[in-house]
N, C-alpha and C positions, 0 to 999 in steps of 0.2 A: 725658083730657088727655095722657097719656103716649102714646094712638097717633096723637095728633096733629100730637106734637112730630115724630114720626118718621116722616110719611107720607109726605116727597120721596124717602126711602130705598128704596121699591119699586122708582126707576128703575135698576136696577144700573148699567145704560149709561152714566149720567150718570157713576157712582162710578169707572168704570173708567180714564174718560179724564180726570178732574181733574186738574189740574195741581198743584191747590197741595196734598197729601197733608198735611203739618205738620197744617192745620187739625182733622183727625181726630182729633188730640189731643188736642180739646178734647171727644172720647165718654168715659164715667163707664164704670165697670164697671158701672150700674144694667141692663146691656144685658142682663146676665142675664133678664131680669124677662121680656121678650118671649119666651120657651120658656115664660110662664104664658098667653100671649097665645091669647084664640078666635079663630083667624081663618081662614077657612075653606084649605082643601087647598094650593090651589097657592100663595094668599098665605104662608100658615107655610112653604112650603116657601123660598120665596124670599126671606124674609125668616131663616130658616135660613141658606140660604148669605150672604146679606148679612154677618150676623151674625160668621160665621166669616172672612169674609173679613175686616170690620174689625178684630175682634179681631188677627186678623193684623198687618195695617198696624199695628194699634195699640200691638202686643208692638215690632215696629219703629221706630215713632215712638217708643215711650215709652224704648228704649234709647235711641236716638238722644236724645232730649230730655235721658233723664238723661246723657247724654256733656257733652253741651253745657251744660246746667247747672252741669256740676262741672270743666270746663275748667280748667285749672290757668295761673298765671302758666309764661310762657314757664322751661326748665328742668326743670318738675315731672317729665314724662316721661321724662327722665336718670335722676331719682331715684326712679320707679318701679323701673328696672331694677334699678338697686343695690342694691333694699330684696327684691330676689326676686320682682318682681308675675308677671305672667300671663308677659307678654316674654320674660322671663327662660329661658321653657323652648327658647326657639329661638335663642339664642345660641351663634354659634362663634366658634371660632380665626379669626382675617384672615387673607388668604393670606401677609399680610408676617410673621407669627410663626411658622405651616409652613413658611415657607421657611428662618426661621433656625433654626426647631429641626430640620430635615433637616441644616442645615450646621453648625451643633453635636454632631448622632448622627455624621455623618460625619468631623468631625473628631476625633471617641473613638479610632473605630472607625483613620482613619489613625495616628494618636498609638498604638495597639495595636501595630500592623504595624511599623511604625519599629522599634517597641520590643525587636521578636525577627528585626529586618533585613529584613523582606521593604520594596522598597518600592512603592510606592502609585500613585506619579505616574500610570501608564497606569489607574490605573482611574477617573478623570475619567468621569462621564456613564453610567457603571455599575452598576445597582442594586444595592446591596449589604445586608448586614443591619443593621438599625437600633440593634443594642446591641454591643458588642465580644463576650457570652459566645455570641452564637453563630455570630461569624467567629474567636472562638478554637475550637468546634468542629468547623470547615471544616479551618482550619489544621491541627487535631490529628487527623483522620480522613487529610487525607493525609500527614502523616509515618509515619501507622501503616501507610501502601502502598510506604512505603520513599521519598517524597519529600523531598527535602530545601529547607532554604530557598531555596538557588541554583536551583534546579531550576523550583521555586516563580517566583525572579525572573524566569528565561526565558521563562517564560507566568504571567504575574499573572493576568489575565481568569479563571484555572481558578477565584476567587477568587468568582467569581460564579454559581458552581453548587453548586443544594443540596444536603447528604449525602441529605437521602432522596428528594427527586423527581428527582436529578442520578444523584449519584452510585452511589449503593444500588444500584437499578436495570441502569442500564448494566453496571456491574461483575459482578453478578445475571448478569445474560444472558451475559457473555461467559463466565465459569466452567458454565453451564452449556453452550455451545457444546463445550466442550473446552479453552479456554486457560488455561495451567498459573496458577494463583495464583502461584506462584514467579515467575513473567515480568512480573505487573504493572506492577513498577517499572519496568525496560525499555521496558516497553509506554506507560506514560504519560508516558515522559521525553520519547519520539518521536513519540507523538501523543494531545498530552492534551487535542485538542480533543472528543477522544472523548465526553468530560465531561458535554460540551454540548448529542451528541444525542441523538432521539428512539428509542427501539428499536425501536418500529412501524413509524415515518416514515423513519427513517433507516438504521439496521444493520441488518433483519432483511431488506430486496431486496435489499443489495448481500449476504448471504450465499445468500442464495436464486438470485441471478446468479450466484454461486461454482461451487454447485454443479449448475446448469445448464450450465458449462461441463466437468462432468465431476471436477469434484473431489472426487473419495471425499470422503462425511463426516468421517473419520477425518483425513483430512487439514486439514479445511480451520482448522482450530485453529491449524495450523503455519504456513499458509499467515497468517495471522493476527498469530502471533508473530513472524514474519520481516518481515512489513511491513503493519505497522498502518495506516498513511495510506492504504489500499483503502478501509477505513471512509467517508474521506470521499469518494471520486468518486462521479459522478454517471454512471450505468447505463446513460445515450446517448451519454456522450462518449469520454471519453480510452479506458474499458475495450474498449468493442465495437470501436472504429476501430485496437486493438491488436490484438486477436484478429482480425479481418478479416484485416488486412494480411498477418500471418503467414501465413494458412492461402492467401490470394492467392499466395502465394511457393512456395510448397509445404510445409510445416507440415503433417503429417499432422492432421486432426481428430481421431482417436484418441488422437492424442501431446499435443495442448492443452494438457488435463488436469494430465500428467505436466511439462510444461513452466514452467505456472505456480506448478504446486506448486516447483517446484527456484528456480523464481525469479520470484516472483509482482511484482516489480519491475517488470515489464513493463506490466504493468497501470495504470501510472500516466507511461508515457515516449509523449511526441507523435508520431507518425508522421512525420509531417510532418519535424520537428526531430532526431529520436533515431535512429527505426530504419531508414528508406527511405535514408537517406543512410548510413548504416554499411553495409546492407546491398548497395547501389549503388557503394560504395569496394571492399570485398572483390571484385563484379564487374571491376571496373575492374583489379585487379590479375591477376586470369584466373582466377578462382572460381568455375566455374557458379552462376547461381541456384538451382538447387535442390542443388546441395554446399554452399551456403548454408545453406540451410535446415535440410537434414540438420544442421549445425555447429549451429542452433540447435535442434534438436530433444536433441544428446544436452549443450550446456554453455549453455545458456541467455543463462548470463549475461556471454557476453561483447557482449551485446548493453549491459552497463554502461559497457563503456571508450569514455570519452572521445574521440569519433572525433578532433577536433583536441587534445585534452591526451598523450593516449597515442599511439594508433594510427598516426599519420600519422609523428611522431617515430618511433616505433618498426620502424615498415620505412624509414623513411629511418637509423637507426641500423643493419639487417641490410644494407643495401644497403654501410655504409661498412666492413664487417667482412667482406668478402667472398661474400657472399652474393649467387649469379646470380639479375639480374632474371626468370629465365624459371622458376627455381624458387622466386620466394616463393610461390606456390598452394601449393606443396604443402609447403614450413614454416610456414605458417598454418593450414593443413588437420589436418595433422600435430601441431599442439599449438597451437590455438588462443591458450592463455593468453598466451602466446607476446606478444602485440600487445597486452597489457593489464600488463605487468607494467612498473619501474623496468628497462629492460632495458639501456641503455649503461651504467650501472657493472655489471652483471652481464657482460658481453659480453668488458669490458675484464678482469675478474677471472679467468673461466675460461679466456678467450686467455692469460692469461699462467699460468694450470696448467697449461694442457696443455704449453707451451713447456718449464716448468720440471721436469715431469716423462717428457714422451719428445720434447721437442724438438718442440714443433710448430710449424710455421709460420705466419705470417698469411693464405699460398693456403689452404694443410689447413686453418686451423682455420676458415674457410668451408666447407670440405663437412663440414666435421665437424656444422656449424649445418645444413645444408641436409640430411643422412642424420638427424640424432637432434637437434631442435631444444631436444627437452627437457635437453639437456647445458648451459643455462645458468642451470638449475635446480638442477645437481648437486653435492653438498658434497665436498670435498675428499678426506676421507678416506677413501669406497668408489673413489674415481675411483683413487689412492695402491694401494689396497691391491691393486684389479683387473691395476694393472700389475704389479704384485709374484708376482702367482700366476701370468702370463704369463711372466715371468722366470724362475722358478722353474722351469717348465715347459721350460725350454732356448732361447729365441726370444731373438734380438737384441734390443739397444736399437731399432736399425732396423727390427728385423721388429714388433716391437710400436706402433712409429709406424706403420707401411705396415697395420698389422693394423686399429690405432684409427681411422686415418683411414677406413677402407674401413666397417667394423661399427663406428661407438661403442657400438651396445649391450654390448660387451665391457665397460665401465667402468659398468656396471649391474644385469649380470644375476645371479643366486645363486649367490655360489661353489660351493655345494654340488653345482647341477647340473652349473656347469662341467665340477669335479672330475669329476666319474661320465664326462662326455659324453669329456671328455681320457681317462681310465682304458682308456674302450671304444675309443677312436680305436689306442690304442697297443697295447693287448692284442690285441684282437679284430681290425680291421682293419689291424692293421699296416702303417700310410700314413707317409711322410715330415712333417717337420713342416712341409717345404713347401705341401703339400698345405692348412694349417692357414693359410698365412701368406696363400696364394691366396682359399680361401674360409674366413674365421673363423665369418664366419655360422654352421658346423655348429654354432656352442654355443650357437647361440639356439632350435634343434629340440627337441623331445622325444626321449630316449632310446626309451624303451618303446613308444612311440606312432609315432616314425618311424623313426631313423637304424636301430635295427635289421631292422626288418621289409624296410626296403626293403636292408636291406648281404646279408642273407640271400639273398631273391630277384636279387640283382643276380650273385651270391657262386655261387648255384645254377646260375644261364643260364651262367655263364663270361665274363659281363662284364667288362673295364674302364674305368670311365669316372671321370670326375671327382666331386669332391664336390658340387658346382654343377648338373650332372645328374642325380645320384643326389639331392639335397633340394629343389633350388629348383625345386619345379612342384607343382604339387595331386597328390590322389589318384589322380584319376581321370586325368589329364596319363604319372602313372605308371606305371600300367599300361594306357595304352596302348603306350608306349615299351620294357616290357618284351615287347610284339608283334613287336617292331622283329627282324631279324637282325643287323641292326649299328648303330651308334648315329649321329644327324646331329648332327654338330658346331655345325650353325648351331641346333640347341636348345639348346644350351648356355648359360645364362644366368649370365653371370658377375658382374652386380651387382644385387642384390634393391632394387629402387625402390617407391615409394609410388607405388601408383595410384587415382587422382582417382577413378576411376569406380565405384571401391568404396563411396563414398558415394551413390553416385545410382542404385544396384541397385532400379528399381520395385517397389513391393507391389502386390499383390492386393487388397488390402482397403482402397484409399485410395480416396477419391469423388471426383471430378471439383469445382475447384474453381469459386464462381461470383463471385470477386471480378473487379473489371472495371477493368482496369489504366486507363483513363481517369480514373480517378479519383485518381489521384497527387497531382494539381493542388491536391485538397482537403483536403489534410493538411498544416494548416500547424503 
């Protein structure tokens, strides 16, 4: 009777596609009984799976029934939750209560900052740390770098990097580079974006382009401390399009090196904006381009002055001091700083020294700028004393003006050599002090190294010639001259000038450069 109840059940096919599955709910667990069932091979087997599959359904059904059986009046499910049921374990925060507990930790965290003056307002949108005690250990790790709160307020953002994946780190690496821990503070006053980069990503190419360009290792730590914001350029722009340019001008490639070490500033000034047009002005005034470039191969940095703040002012200032347009080349050559400095209250201060102490005038004290440019660098008291030892020496008030006008280096050189150079003038050579008044320059020679060797051999031939003949010419200029049987007046050189070409002397060892002046246009 039992395999009879259950004989439509062979058809699986039937079972699979019903529709109305609930009705299944109405099989007993007597289902067991059928595993006692003879029924031959492939019937038990399929009735087997039958078997299992209702049971299935059935496990299904029977949750399901008991769900719906025990259905609760609307509510009950509320108060499942409350009471800790199953639900309970998958409950969160709503985003509306994360949001106002982030703006409750953050307003600790601003209510901290206030509290010890730093303020806050820029760090809107910031990620910052969720509790105050460990943005008071941010705080307190850089005061111990020597930061101060002020410092702090100038860059809040620094405010957002961690001591040990920020800060540690970076600071890590640059001490091991070679930068003095003494400089830190320095260093991050000026660029505390540092902070923020990667050492991998960020600072360890642009030192590796350092010293690609030649800069001693040893060096490059200084180069470092002098100007920290290299740290952040970017290794195709602003750096390469400087270095190019240079060596386009004639910048020895050897000298690079030593260039940006002395003033690594460069490094970070637009072509375009900065240096093309500085170094296009000095052209313009009668500067070779490459006495140019010599100028910045040995002071680098006057590649910093301000071409319209300083410069432009500044030969417009020489020009109203008396100073001939045809020789500003070579009082700018001659002392570059010269065009970088406060230079019309200087101007007006040493015109009126020299006035007040040998009379000079407004014509002179123009060649006085345009012979020794560095005279309006000169402090009072050597310039005072220089006249004094001239006086001393027996020379007019007049002959000491006619003297300073011609040499100022007189109003700078070591008394002490003087002395010796005047002892031997009078002792040994026994020349008029005319002789002194015509060429003073003798006291800017060397004793031991020139004026005697050559007063001997002159002293020897039976010479007389002048002092201007006898010092002013090379070595080698000299003895050819003392070939001569009698001496040509027209070598006679009576006033020792600055020559331009002394800077543009070629090397040997310079490469051919392969910058491609077309490309000016691109340097903006």
């Amino acid at each position: 009777m039992t395999i009879r109840s259950y004989a439509g059940i062979t058809k699986p096919g039937f079972l699979l596609v019903h529709s109305e599955l609930p009705a299944l709910s109405l099989l007993k667990p007597k289902l067991t009984s059928l595993s006692t069932l003879k029924v031959p091979g492939n019937h038990e087997r399929r009735i087997g799976l039958i078997t299992r599959f209702q049971c299935s359904v059935a496990d299904r059904t029977f949750a399901s029934s008991s769900v719906d059986s025990s259905v609760p009046k609307p509510g009950a499910t509320h108060l499942d939750r409350k009471q800790g049921g199953f639900s309970s374990l998958y409950s969160r925060p709503s985003l509306s209560e994360m949001k106002n507990e982030r703006i409750a930790n953050r307003a600790k965290v601003y209510e901290f900052l206030r509290g010890i003056g730093i303020v806050p307002d820029e760090l809107d949108g910031l990620e910052l740390p969720v509790t105050t005690e460990v943005m008071r250990e941010r705080v307190d790790f850089l005061h111990k770098l020597g930061l101060t709160v002020e410092d702090i307020n100038n860059y809040p953002l620094v405010l957002g990097c961690s001591v040990k994946k920020n800060m540690v780190p970076v600071l890590d690496y640059l001490g091991k580079l070679g930068v003095r821990k003494s400089t830190f503070t320095d260093f991050l006053r000026r660029y505390p974006q540092v902070l923020h980069a990667s050492v991998v990503v960020d600072l360890a190419p642009v030192v590796a382009y350092l010293q690609g360009m030649d800069i001693k290792p040893n060096d490059i730590p200084r180069v470092l401390e002098r100007y920290p914001e290299v740290l952040g350029f970017k290794l195709e722009g602003t750096m390469s399009t400087s270095v190019a340019y240079l060596v386009g001008i004639g910048v020895a490639r050897r000298e690079i090196g030593g260039v940006l070490t002395r003033y690594p500033d460069i490094l970070g000034m637009r072509v375009g904006r900065v240096i093309k047009p500085f170094v296009e002005y000095l052209e313009s005034l009668g500067i070779p381009r490459l006495a140019v470039a010599r100028l910045i191969e040995k002071q680098p940095h006057i590649l910093g002055f301000g071409l319209e703040e300083r410069v432009k002012p500044n030969v417009k200032s020489l020009l109203e001091f008396n100073v001939r347009e045809a020789l500003l080349p070579s009082v700018v050559a001659q002392y570059p700083d010269i065009i970088g400095l406060d230079l019309k209250p200087k101007l007006v201060s040493q015109q009126s020294l020299l006035n007040s102490i040998i009379d000079v005038g407004p014509e002179d004290f123009g060649r006085v700028v345009e012979k020794m440019p560095q005279v309006v660098s000169l402090s009072s008291t050597p310039a005072r004393r220089h006249v004094d030892f001239l006086k001393n020496c027996g020379f007019s008030l007049q002959q000491v003006r006619k003297m300073v006008v011609y040499c100022p280096q007189l109003l700078a050189l070591n008394l002490n050599i003087m002395k010796l150079n005047f002892d031997y003038f009078q002792m040994e050579m026994k020349r008029p002090l005319d002789d002194l008044v015509m060429f003073p320059a003798f006291f800017t020679y060397g004793l031991e190294s020139t004026i005697k060797p050559r007063h001997r051999m002159v002293a020897k031939k039976g010479l007389t010639c002048s002092l201007a003949w006898l010092l002013n010419c090379s070595d080698e200029k000299f003895e050819e001259r003392m070939s001569y049987d009698t001496i040509d007046m027209e070598e006679m050189e009576t006033e020792p000038s600055f020559d331009m070409n002394t800077l543009m002397e070629p090397r040997s060892d310079e490469s051919t450069s392969d910058y491609d002046e077309d490309s000016d246009d691109d340097y903006v």
